[in-house]
Structures are given as C-alpha cells and as structure tokens.
C-alpha positions in Angstrom: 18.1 -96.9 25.4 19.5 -93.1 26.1 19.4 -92.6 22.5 15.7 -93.0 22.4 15.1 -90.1 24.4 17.1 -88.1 21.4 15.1 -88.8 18.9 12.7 -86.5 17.0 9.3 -86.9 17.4 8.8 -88.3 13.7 11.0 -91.0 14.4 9.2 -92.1 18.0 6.2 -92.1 16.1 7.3 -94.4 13.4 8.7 -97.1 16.1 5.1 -96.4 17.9 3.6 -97.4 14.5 5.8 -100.3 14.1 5.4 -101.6 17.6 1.6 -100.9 17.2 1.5 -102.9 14.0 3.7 -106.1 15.2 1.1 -105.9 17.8 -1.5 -106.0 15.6 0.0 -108.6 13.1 0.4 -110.8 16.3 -3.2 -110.4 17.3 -4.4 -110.7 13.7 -2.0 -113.0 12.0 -4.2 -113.6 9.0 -4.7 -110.0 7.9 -3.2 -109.6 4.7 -3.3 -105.7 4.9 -1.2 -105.8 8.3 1.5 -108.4 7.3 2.1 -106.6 4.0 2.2 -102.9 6.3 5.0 -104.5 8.5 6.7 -106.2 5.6 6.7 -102.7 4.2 8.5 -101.9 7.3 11.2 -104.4 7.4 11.7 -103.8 3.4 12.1 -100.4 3.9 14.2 -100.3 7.3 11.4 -97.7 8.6 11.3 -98.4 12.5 13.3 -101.6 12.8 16.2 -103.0 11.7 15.9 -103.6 7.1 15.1 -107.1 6.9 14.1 -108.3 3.5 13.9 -111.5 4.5 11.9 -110.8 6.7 9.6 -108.5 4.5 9.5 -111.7 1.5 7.9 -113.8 4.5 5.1 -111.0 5.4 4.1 -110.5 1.7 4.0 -114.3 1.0 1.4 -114.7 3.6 -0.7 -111.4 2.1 0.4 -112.0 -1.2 -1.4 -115.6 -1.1 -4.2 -113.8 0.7 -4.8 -111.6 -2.7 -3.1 -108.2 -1.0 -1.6 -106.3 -4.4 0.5 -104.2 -2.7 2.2 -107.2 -1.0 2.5 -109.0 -4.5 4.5 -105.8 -6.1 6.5 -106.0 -3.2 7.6 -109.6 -4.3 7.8 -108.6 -7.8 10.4 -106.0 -6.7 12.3 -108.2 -4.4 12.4 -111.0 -7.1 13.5 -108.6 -9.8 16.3 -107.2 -7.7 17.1 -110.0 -5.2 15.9 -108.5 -2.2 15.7 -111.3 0.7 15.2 -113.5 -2.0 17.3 -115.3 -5.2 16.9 -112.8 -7.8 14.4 -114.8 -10.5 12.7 -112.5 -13.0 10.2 -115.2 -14.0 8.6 -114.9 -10.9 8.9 -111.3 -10.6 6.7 -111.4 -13.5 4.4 -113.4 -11.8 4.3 -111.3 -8.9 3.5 -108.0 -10.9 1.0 -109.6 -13.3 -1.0 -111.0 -10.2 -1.1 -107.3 -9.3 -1.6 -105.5 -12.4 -4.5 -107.9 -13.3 -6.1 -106.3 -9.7 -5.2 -102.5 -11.1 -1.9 -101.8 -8.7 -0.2 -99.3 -11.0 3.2 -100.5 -9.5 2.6 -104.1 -10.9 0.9 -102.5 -14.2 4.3 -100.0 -14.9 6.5 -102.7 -14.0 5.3 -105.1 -15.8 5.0 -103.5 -19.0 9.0 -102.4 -18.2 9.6 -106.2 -18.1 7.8 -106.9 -21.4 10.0 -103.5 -23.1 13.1 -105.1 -21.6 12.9 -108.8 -21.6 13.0 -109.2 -18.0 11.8 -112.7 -17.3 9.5 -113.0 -20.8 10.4 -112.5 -24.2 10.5 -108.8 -25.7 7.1 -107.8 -26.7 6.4 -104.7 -27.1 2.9 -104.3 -27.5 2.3 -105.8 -24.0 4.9 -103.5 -22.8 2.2 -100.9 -24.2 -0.1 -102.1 -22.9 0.6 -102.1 -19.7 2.6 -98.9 -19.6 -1.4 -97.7 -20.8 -3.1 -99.3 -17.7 -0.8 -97.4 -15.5 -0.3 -94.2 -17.7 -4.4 -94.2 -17.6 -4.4 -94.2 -13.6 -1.6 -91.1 -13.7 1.7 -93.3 -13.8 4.1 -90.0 -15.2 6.7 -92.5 -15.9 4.5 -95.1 -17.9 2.9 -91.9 -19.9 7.0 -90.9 -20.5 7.2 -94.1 -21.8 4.1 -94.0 -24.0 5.4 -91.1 -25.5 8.5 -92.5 -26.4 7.0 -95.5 -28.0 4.2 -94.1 -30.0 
C-alpha cells in the first residue's frame, strides 16, 4: 500500500474510476454500458490487473444486451485470442453484429476480414464495402484502404 501514496494523480484517478465502476457494475449488473466500461478495463490493464478473461465475460453479458462497443471488443479478442480460443468465424460475427449498428471499429474490421480472408472467403467487394461505411464516418485507415483499392 506505500506505493499508492506515490502515484501521480492520473493514475489515482483511474483506480477511482475503476473502483467507482465495479461499484456500479455490482449495483447495476445488467447495464450493458457498465459491464463493457470495466471489461474495457480489464482488456486494457487500465486500473487493475489485464484480465482478458475477465474482459470476454463483461462483453458477453453487454454484447448479448446489444452494446457495439462490447461486441468489437469480442471481435478483437476472437481475432487475436485474447482470453479466448482464437476463432475468426466468430470474430466475424462479433464485428458484423456491430458494424450492422454503425461502430466504425466493427465496420473497418470487418471489411479487413473480407480483404484478407479472416474467417469468410475473400471478397472484395464486401471488403469495400465496409471499408466505405467506416471511411464515410472518418475511419483514415479504411479511406487508406479505399484508395488503394479503387
């Protein structure tokens, strides 16, 4: 605990957040918006110790609750076998559910697993297609890769 006292004050108030959210997520278990903010946390390692496992179980619950930024957060830990057995199929899943609800995460990603195969066959037209959806809502990388397929 004497290392506490040395920390900057950035870092005391990202534990304060994180304490304040588990206290929320506890009071509010169904809220979709808090499980996926302290899955966010335990993906990233911001407050508490990195626990993807522990982040996959948060976004399942606001994932299945509609939350998009919880379901891109699957996608990624399915297409890189964070916490979970890496399975691009259902990363795919995971990012169409939020592209198709406008999250320009799921919308660039997607259309980079159309362009590379990753979990689907090749296609490049949907891989335009959805590198569009987010180039239209200011993606740089999807407009990079526009340009380089037109």
């Amino acid at each position: 605990m004497v290392n506490w006292f040395k920390k900057k004050p950035e870092q005391k108030k990202s534990i304060q957040m994180v304490g304040d959210s588990i206290a929320l997520v506890n009071g509010n278990e169904q809220d979709p918006n808090m499980q996926f903010l302290l899955g966010h946390y335990y993906y990233s390692g911001n407050g508490v110790k990195q626990n993807y496992k522990q982040a996959v179980e948060l976004w399942i619950k606001a994932a299945k609750q509609g939350n998009d930024k919880a379901q891109f957060g699957l996608g990624v830990c399915y297409l890189n076998g964070h916490g979970v057995e890496q399975n691009h199929k259902q990363a795919v899943q995971w990012f169409t559910k939020a592209a198709k609800q406008g999250n320009v995460g799921g919308q660039f990603n997607l259309g980079d697993c159309y362009y590379n195969g990753y979990g689907v066959e090749k296609d490049y037209s949907k891989a335009v297609e959805w590198f569009a959806k987010a180039a239209k809502q200011g993606d740089a990388e999807a407009q990079q890769r526009l340009q380089q397929l037109r």
